[in-house]
C-alpha positions in Angstrom: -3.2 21.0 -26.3 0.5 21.0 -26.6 2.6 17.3 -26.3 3.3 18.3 -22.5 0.3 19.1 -21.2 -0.9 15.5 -23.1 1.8 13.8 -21.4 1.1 14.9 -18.3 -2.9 14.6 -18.4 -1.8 10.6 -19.3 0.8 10.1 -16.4 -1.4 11.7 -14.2 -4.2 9.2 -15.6 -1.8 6.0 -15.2 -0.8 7.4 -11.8 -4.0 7.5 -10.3 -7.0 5.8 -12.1 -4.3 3.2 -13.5 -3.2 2.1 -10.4 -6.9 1.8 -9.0 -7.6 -0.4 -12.1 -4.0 -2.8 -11.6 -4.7 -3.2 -7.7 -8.6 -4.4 -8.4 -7.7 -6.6 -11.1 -4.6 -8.3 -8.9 -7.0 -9.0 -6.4 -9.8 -10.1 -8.2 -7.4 -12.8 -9.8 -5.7 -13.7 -6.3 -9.7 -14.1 -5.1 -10.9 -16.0 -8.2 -9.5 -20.0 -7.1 -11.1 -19.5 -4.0 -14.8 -18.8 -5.1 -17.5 -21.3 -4.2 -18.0 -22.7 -7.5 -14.1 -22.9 -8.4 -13.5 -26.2 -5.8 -14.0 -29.2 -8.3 -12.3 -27.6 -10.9 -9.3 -27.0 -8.8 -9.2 -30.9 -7.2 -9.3 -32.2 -10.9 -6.6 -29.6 -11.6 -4.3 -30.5 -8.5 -4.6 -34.5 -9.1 -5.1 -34.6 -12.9 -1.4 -35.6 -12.8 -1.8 -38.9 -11.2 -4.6 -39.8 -13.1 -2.1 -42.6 -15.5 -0.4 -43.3 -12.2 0.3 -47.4 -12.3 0.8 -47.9 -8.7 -2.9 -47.2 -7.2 
């Protein structure tokens, strides 16, 4: 297999299986805060600032 044919057996690879791979991953982590199980976690996380907070 000569260095062209490899390069294009890889772009072809990264243009189609790649992408597939990239677009399932984005929207598994855009999905993941809102999961059943994820809505504790994410309270502490949004108030865990004013957890020290002197004025009540």
């Amino acid at each position: 297999m000569s260095v062209h044919s490899t390069y294009d057996t890889l772009r072809h690879l990264a243009d189609s299986w790649g992408l597939v791979a990239m677009s399932l991953v984005f929207l598994g982590l855009c999905a993941w805060p809102f999961r059943p199980g994820a809505r504790d976690r994410n309270h502490t996380a949004a108030t865990m600032i004013f957890e020290e907070d002197d004025n009540g």
